[in-house]
MIGUGU-582083 format. One record per residue: residue in three letters; x negated, y negated, z negated of N, C-alpha, C in turn; residue number from 1. Coordinates in steps of 0.2 Angstrom, whole numbers, plus 5000, padded with zeros to 4 digits. Layout:
N
+--------+------+------+------+------+------+------+------+------+------+-----+
: residu :  n_u :  n_v :  n_w : ca_u : ca_v : ca_w :  c_u :  c_v :  c_w : num :
+--------+------+------+------+------+------+------+------+------+------+-----+
:    Ala :    X :    Y :    Z :    X :    Y :    Z :    X :    Y :    Z : NUM :
...
+--------+------+------+------+------+------+------+------+------+------+-----+
end
This chain:
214
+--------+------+------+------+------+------+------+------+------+------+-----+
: residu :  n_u :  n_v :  n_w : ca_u : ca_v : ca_w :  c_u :  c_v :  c_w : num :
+--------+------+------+------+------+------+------+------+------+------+-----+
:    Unk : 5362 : 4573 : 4826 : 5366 : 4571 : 4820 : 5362 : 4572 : 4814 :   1 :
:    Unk : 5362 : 4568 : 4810 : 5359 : 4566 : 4803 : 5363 : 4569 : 4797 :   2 :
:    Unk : 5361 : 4571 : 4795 : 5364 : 4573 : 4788 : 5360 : 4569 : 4783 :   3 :
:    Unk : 5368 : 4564 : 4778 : 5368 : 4562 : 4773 : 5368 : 4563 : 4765 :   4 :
:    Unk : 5361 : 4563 : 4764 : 5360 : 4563 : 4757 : 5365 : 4563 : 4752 :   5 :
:    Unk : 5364 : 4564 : 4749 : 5371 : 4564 : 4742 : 5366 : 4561 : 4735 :   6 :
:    Unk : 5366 : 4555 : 4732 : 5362 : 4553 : 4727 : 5363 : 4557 : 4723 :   7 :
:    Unk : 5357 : 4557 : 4718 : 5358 : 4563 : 4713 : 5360 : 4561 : 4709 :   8 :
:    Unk : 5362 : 4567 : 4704 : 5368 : 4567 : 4700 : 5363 : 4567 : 4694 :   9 :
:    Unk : 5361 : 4561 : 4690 : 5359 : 4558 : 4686 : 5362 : 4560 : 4679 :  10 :
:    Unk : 5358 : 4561 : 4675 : 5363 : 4563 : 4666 : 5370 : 4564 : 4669 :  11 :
:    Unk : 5370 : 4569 : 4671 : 5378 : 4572 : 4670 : 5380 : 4577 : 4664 :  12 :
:    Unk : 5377 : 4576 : 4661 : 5377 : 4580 : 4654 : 5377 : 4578 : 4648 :  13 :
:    Unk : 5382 : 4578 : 4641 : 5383 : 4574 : 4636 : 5383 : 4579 : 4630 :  14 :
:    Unk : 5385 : 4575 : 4627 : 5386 : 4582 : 4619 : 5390 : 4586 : 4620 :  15 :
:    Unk : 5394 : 4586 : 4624 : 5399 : 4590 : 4625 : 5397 : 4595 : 4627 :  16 :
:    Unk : 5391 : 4595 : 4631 : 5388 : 4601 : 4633 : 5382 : 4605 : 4631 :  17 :
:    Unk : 5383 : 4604 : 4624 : 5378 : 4607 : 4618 : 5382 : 4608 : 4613 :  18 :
:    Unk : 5381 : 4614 : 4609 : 5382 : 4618 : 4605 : 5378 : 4618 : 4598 :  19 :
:    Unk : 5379 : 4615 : 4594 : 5375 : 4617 : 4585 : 5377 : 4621 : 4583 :  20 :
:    Unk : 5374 : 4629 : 4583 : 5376 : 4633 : 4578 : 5374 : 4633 : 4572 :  21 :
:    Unk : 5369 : 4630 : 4571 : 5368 : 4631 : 4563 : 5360 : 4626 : 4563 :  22 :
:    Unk : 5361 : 4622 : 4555 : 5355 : 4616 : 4556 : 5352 : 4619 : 4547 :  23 :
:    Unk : 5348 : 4621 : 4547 : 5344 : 4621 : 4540 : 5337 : 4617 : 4538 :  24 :
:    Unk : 5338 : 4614 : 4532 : 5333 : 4610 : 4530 : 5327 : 4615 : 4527 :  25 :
:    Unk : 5321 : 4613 : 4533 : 5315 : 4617 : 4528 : 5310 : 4613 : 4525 :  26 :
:    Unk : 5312 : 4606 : 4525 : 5308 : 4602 : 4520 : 5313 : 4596 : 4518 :  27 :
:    Unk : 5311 : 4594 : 4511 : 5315 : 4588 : 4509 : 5309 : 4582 : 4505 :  28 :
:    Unk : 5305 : 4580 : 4509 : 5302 : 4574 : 4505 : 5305 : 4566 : 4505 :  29 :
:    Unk : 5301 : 4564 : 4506 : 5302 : 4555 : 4508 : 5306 : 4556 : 4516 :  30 :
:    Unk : 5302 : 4563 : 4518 : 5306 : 4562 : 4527 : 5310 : 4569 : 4526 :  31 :
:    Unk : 5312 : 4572 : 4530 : 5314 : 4579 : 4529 : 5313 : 4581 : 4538 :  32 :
:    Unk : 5312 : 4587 : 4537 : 5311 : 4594 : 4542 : 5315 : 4599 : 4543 :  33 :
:    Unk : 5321 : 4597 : 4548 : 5325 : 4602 : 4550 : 5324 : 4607 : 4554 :  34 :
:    Unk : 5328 : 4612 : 4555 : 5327 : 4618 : 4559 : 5335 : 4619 : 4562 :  35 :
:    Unk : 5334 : 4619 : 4568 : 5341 : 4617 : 4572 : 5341 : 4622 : 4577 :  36 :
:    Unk : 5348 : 4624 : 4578 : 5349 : 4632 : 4581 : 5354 : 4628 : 4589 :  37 :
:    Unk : 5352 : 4628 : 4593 : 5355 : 4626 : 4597 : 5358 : 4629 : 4604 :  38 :
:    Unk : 5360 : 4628 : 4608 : 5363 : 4631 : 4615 : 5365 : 4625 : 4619 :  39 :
:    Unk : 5363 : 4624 : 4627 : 5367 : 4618 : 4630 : 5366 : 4620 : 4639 :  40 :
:    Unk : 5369 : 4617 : 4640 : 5371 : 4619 : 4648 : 5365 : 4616 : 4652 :  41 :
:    Unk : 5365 : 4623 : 4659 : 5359 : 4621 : 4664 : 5361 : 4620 : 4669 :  42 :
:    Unk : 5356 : 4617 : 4673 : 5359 : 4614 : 4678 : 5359 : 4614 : 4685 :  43 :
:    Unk : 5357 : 4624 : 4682 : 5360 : 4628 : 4689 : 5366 : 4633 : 4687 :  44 :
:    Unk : 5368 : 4630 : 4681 : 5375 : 4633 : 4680 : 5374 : 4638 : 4673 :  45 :
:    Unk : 5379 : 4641 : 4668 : 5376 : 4643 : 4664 : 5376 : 4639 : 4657 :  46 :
:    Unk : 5373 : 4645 : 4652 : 5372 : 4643 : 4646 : 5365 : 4644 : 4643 :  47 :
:    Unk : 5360 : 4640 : 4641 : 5355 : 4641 : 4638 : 5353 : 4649 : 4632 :  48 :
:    Unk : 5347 : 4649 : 4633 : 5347 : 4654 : 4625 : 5348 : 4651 : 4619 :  49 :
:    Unk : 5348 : 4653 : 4613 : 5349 : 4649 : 4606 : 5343 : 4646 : 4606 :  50 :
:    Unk : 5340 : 4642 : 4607 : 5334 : 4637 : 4605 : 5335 : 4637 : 4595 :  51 :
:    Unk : 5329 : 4636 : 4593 : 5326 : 4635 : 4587 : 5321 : 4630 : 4587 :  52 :
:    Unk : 5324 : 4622 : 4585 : 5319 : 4619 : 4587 : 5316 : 4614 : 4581 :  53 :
:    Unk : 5312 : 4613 : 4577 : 5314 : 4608 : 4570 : 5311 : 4600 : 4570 :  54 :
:    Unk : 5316 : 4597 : 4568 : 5316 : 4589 : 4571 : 5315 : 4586 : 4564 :  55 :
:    Unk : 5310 : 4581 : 4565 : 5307 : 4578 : 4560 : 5312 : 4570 : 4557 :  56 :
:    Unk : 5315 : 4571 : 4552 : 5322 : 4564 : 4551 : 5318 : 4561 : 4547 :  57 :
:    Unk : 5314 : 4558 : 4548 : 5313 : 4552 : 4546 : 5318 : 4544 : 4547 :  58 :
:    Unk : 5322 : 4544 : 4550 : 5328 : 4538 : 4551 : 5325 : 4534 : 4556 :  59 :
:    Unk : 5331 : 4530 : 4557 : 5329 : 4524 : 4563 : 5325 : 4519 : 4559 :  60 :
:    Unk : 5323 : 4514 : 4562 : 5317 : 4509 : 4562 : 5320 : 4504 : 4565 :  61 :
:    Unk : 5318 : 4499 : 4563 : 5321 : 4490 : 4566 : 5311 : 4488 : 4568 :  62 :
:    Unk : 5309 : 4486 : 4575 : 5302 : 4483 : 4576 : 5304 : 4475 : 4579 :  63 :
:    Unk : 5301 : 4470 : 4574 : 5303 : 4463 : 4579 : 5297 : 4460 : 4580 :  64 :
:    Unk : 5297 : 4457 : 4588 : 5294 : 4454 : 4590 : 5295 : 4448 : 4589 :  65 :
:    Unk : 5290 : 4441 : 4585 : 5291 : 4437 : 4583 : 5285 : 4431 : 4589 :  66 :
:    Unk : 5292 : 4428 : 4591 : 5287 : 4425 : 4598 : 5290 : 4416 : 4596 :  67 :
:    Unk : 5284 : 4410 : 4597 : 5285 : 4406 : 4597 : 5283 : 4401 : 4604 :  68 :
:    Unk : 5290 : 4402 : 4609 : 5290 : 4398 : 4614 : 5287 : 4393 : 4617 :  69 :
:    Unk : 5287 : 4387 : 4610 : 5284 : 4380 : 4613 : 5276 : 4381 : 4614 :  70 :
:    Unk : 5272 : 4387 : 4610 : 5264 : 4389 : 4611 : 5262 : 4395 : 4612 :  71 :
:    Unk : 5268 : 4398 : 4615 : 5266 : 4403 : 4618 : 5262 : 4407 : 4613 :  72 :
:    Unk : 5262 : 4408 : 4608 : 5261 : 4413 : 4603 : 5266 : 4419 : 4602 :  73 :
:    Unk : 5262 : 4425 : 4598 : 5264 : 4430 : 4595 : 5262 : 4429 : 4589 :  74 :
:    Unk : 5264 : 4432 : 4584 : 5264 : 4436 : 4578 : 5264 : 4443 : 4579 :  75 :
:    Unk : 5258 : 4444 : 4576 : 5254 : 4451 : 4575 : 5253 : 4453 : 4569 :  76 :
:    Unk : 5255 : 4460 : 4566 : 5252 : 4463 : 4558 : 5246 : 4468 : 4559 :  77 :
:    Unk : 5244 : 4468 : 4555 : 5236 : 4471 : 4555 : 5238 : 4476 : 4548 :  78 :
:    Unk : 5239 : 4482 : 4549 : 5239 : 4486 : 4542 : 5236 : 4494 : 4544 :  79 :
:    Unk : 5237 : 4500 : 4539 : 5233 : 4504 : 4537 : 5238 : 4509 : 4541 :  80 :
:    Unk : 5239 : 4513 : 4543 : 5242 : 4520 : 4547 : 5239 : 4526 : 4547 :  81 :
:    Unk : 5240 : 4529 : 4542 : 5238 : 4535 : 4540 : 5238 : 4541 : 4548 :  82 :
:    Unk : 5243 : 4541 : 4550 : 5244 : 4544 : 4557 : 5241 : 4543 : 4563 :  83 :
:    Unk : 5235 : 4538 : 4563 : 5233 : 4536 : 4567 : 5227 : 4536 : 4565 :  84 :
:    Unk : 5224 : 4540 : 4561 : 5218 : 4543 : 4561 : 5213 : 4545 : 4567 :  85 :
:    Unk : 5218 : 4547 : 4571 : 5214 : 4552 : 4576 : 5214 : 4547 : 4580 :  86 :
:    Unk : 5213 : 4541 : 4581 : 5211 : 4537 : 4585 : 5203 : 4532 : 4585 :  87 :
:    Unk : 5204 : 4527 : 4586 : 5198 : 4522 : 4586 : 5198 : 4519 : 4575 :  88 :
:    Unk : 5203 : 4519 : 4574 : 5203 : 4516 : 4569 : 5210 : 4518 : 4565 :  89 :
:    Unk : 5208 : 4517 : 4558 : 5218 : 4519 : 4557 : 5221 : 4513 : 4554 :  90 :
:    Unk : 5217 : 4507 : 4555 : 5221 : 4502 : 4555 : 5225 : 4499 : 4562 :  91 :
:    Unk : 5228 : 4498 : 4564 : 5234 : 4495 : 4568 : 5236 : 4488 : 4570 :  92 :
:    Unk : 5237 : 4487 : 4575 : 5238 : 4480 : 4576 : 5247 : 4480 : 4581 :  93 :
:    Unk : 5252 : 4478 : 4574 : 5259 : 4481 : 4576 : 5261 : 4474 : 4576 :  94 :
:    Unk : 5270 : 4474 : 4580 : 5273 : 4469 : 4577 : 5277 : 4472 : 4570 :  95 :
:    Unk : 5281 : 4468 : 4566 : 5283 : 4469 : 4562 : 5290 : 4474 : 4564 :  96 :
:    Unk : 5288 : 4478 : 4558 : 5295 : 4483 : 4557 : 5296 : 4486 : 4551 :  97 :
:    Unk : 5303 : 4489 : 4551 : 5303 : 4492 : 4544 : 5310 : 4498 : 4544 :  98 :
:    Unk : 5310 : 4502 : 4539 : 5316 : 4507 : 4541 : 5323 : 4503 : 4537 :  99 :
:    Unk : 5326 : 4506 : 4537 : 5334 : 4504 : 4535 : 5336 : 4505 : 4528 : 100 :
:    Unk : 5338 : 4500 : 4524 : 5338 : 4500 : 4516 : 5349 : 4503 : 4519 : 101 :
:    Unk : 5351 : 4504 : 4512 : 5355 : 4505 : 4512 : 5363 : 4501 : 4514 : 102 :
:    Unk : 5367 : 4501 : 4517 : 5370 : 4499 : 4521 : 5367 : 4491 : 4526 : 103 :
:    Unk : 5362 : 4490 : 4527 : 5360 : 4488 : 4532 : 5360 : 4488 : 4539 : 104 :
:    Unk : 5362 : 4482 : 4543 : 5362 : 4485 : 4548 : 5355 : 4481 : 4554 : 105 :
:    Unk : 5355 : 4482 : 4559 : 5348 : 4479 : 4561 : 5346 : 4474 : 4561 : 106 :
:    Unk : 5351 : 4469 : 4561 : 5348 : 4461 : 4559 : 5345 : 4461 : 4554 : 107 :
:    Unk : 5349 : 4462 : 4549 : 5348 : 4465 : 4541 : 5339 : 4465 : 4541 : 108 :
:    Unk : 5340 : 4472 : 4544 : 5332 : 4475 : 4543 : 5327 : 4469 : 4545 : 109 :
:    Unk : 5328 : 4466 : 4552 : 5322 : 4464 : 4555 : 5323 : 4457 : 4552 : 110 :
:    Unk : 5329 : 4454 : 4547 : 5325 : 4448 : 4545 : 5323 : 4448 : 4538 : 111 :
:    Unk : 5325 : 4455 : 4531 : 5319 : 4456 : 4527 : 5312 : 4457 : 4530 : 112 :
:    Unk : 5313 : 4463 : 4535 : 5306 : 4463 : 4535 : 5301 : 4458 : 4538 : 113 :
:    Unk : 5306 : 4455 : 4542 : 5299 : 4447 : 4545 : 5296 : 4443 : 4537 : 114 :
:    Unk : 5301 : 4446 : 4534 : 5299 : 4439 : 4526 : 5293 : 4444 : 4522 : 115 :
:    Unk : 5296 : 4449 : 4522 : 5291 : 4456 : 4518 : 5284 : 4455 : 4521 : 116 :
:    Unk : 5283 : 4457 : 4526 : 5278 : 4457 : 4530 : 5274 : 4452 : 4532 : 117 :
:    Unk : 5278 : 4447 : 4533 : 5275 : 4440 : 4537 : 5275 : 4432 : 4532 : 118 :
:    Unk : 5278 : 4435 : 4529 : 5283 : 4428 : 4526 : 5286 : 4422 : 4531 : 119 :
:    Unk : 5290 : 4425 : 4535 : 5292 : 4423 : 4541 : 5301 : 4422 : 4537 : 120 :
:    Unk : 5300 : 4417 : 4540 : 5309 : 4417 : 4536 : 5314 : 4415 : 4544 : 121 :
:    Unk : 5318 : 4420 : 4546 : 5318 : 4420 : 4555 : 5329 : 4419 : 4551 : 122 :
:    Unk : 5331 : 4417 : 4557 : 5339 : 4416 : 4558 : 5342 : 4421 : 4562 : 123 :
:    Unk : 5346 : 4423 : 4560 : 5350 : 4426 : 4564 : 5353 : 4425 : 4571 : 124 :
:    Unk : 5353 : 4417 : 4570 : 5354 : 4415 : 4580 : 5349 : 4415 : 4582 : 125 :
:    Unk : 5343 : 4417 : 4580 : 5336 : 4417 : 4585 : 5334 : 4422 : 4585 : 126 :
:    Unk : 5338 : 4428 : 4586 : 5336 : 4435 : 4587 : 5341 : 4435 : 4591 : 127 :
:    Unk : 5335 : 4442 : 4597 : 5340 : 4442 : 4602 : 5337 : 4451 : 4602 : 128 :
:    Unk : 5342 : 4452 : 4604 : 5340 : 4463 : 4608 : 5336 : 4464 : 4613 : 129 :
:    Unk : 5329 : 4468 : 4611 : 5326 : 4469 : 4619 : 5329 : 4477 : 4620 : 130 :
:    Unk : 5329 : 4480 : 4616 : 5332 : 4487 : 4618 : 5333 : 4494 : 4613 : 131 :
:    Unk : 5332 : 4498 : 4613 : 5332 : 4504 : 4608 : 5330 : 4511 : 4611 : 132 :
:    Unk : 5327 : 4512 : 4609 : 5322 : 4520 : 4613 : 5319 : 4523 : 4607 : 133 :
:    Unk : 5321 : 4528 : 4608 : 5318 : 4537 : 4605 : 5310 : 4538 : 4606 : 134 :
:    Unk : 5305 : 4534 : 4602 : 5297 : 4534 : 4604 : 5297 : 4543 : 4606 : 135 :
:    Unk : 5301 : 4547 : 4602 : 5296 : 4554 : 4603 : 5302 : 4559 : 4602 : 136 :
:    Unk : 5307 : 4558 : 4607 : 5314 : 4565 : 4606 : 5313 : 4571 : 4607 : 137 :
:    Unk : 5307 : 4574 : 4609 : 5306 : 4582 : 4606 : 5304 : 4583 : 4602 : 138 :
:    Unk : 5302 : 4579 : 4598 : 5302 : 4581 : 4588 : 5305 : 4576 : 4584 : 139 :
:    Unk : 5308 : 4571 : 4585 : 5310 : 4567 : 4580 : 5315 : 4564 : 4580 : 140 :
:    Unk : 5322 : 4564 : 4578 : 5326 : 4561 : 4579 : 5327 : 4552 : 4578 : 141 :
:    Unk : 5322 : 4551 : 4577 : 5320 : 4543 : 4575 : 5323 : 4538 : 4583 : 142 :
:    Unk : 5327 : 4534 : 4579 : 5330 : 4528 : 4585 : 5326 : 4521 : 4584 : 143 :
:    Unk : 5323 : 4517 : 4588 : 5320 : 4511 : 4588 : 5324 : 4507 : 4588 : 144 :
:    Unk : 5326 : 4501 : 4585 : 5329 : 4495 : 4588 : 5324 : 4489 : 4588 : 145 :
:    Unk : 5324 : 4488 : 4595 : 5319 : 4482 : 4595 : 5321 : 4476 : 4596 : 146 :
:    Unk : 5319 : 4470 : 4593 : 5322 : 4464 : 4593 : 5317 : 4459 : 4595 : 147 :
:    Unk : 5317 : 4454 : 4598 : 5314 : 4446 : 4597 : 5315 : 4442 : 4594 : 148 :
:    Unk : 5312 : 4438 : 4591 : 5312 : 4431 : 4586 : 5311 : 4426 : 4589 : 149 :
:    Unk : 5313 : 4420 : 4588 : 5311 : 4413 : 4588 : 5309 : 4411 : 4582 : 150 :
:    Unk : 5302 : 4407 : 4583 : 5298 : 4408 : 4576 : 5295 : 4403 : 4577 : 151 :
:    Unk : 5293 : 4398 : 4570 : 5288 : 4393 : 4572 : 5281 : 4397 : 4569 : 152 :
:    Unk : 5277 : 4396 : 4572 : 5270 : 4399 : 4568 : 5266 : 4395 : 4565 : 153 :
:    Unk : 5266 : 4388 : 4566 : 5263 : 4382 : 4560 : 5262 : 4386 : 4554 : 154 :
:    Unk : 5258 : 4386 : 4551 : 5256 : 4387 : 4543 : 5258 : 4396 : 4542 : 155 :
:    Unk : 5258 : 4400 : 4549 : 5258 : 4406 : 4547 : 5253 : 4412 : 4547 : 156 :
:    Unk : 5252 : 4417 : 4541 : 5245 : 4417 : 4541 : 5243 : 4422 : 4533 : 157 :
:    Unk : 5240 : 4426 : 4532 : 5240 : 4426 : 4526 : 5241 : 4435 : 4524 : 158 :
:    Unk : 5240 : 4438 : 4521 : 5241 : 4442 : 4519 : 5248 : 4447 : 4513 : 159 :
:    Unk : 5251 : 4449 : 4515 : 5259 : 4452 : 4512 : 5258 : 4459 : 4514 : 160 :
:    Unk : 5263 : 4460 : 4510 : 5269 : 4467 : 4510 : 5271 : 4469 : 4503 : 161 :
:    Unk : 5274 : 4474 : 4501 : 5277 : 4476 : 4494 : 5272 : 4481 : 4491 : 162 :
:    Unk : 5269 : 4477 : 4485 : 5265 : 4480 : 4480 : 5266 : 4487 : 4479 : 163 :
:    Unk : 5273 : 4487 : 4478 : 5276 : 4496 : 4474 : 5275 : 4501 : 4482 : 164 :
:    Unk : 5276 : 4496 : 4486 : 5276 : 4502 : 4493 : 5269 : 4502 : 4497 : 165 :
:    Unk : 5263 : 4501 : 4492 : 5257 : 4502 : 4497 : 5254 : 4498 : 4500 : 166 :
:    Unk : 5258 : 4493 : 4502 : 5257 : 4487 : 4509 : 5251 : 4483 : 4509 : 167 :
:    Unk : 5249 : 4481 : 4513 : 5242 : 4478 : 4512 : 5241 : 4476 : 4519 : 168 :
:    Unk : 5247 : 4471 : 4521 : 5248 : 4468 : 4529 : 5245 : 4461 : 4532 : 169 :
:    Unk : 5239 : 4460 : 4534 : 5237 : 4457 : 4537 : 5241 : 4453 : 4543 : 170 :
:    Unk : 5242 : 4446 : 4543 : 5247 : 4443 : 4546 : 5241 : 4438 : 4551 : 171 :
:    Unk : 5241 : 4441 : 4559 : 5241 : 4436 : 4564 : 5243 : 4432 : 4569 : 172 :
:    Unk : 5240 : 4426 : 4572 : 5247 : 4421 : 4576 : 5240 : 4421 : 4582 : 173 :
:    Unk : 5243 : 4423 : 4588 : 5237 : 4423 : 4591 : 5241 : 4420 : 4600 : 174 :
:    Unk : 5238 : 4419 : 4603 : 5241 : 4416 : 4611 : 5244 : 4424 : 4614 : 175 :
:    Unk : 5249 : 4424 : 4618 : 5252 : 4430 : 4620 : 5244 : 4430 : 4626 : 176 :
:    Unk : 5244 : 4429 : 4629 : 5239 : 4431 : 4631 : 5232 : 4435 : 4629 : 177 :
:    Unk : 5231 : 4433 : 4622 : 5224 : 4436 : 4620 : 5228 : 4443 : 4617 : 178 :
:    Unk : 5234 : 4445 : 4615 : 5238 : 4449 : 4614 : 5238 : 4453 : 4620 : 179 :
:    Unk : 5239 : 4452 : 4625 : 5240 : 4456 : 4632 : 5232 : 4458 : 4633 : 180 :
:    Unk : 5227 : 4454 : 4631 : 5222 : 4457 : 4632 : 5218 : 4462 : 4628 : 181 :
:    Unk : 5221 : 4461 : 4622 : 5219 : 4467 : 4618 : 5224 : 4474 : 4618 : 182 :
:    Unk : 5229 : 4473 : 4621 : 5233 : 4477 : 4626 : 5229 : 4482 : 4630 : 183 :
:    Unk : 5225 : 4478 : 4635 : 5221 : 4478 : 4642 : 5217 : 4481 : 4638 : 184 :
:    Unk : 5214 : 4480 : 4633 : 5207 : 4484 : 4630 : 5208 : 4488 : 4627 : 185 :
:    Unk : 5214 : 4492 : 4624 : 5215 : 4498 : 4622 : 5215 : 4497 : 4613 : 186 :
:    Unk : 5215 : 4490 : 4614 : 5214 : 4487 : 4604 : 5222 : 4489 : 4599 : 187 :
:    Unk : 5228 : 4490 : 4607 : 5234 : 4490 : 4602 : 5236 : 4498 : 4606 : 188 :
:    Unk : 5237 : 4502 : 4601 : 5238 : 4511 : 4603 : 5245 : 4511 : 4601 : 189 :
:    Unk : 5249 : 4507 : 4598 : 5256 : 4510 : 4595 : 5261 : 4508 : 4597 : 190 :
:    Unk : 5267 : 4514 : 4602 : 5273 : 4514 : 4608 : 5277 : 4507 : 4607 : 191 :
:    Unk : 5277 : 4503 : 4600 : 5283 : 4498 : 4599 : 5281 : 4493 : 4601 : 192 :
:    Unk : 5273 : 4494 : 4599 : 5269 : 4484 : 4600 : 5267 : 4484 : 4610 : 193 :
:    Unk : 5264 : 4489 : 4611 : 5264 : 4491 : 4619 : 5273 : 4489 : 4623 : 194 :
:    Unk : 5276 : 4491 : 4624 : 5284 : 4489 : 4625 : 5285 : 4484 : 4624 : 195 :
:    Unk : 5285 : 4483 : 4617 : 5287 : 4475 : 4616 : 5283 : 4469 : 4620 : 196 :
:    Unk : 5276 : 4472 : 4621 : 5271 : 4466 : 4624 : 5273 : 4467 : 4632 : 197 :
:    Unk : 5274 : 4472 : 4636 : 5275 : 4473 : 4641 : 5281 : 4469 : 4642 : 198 :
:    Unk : 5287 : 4469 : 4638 : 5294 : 4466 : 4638 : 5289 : 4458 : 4640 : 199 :
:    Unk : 5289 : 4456 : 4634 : 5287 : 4450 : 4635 : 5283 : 4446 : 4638 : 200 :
:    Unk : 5281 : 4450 : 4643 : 5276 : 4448 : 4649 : 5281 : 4449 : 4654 : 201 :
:    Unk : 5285 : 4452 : 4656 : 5290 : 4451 : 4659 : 5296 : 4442 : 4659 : 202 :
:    Unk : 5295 : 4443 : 4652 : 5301 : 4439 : 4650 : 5300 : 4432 : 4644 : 203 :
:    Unk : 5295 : 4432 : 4645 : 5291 : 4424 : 4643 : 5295 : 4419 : 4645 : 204 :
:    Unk : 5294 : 4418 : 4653 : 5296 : 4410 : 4656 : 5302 : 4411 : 4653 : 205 :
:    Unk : 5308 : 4416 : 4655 : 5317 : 4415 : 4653 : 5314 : 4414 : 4647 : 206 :
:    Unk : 5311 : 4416 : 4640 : 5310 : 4413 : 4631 : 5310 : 4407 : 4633 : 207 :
:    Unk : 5304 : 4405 : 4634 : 5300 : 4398 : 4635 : 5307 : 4392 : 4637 : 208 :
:    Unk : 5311 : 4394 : 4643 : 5318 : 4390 : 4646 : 5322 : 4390 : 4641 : 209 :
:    Unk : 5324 : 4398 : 4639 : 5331 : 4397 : 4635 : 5328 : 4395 : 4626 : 210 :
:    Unk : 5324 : 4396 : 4625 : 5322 : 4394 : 4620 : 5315 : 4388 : 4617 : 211 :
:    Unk : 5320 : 4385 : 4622 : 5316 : 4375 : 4624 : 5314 : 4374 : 4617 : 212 :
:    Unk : 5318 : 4373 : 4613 : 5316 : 4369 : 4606 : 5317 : 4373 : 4603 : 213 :
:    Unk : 5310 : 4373 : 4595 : 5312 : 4375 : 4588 : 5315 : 4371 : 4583 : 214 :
+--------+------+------+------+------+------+------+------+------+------+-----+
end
């Protein structure tokens, strides 16, 4: 006689099974720094101890991925990230993004920022969802929304971003493959341009089909 497995019981835990007793602001700048008093269920039954844990609000982020089907190109920005010091270089090679202006909502975002960034002027019906992911949910409450573009890249090129905000964004159009290769050689380090390019090496041919003509 065989005994049958029982699949496992995958997130079976929601808000409901967490507790906020008390949230204090210990920094207020451009981002802010909370300190969050918490308690949530374990899942050999039970209530956790009060965790203190402090999460970084910096807000959601819009990242698009601007892909031109008929030539199999990307568009790529080349700019300065202070964060990324501790790497090979603290310049970056991202797709475009940008955080949320006031009642905006993700289209919103990713088609100023294709023009801020890129001077890309993208429609609304040529953007489609790839998905939305937490780059780093043990300190940050930050939500990604990731999108693609249909994009002509003819005459795309050139240097942009907003003077009052520091910007100094180098704009590339390059084959998705010399993209996936500088992937391969460790040239692009940042979790939204990596996912995005993985997305898209997955799902070119359906682009290329469903988005037959510019």
């Amino acid at each position: 006689m065989t005994t049958q497995r029982l699949a496992p019981n995958i997130l079976r835990f929601s808000h409901k099974d967490m507790t906020i007793a008390k949230i204090e602001t210990k920094f207020k700048g451009f981002f802010a720094i909370n300190e969050v008093h918490v308690t949530h269920a374990l899942y050999e039954g039970g209530t956790s101890i009060t965790l203190k844990r402090e999460i970084f609000e910096r807000g959601d982020a819009v990242v698009l991925l601007p892909y031109n089907p008929t030539t199999d190109e990307v568009v790529i920005i080349e700019q300065f990230r202070l964060g990324a010091i501790r790497g090979d270089t603290p310049w970056q090679l991202e797709f475009i993004a940008g955080m949320f202006g006031e009642n905006e909502n993700p289209i919103d975002v990713a088609i100023r920022e294709a023009e801020e960034e890129a001077n890309l002027i993208v429609k609304q019906e040529d953007i489609i969802e790839i998905t939305r992911f937490f780059p780093s949910p043990g300190g940050t409450s930050e939500c990604i929304y990731m999108f693609a573009a249909k994009v002509d890249t003819a005459n795309v090129g050139g240097v942009y971003g907003l003077e009052e905000e520091g910007e100094d964004i180098l704009v590339h159009v390059m084959p998705r493959q010399e993209a996936m290769n500088l992937l391969a050689q460790g040239k692009i380090s940042n979790a939204s341009t990596i996912i995005g390019l993985q997305w898209l090496e997955l799902n070119y041919e359906k682009l290329q089909h469903s988005w037959s003509t510019l």
